[in-house]
C-alpha angles and dihedrals in degrees: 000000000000086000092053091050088043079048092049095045094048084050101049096046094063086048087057093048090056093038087062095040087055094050083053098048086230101150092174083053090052102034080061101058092043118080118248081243091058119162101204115188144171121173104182079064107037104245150136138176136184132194108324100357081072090068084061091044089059114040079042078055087047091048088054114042091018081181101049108156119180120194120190118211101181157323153237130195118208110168124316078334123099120188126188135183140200142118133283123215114201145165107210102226096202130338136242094256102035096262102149117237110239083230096249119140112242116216113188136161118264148188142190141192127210150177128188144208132193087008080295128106113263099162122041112172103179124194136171137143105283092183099056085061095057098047082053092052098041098241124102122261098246081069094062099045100089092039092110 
């Protein structure tokens, strides 16, 4: 049991690095802690990324929401497997079909699942309510899918 707390705690301490890189849209900061191997998915919006085309994915991610804040609440380790929760906070900065953001900032739950190589993140699987985004930001949903 105590290794798998030790496990846990490792784990979510790298999470929190990258948590902190992200809030920052510092995509050196992030591309550091993932493995060269990454695995970068999102399925609310449809998308996948693997090794360097994860760098693109992100600073796409920082164009869009130039704000972008992540906050981790917490975490649970089953398995190989962390997951984490918390809540983004986010300002789209356009949308996929040209529908204009009222401005406001969106703040949603969110959780994410990971797995990790080498103490570096290989698997990022990232969901969160897109519609309620985009109810907080006045567009449909359909606008914000593409927005990775």
């Amino acid at each position: 049991m105590s290794e798998q707390c030790s496990a846990a705690t490792e784990a979510a301490e790298i999470v929190r690095r990258l948590a902190q890189a992200k809030s920052r849209q510092d995509v050196a900061g992030a591309m550091a802690i993932y493995h060269p191997d990454v695995v970068l998915e999102s399925p609310p919006l449809g998308t996948r990324s693997v090794g360097e085309e994860v760098k693109g994915a992100i600073e796409g991610w920082f164009a869009f929401a130039p704000d972008y804040e992540v906050r981790v609440d917490g975490h649970g380790l089953d398995g190989d497997t962390l997951c984490c929760w918390g809540e983004i906070s986010l300002t789209p900065a356009f949308t996929w079909n040209g529908a204009v953001p009222n401005g406001n900032r969106a703040t949603v739950p969110v959780f994410m699942l990971f797995r990790f190589r080498d103490d570096r993140i290989a698997y990022e699987s990232f969901h969160f309510d897109v519609a309620g985004v985009a109810r907080q930001c006045g567009v449909d949903a359909s606008s914000l899918v593409g927005a990775a």
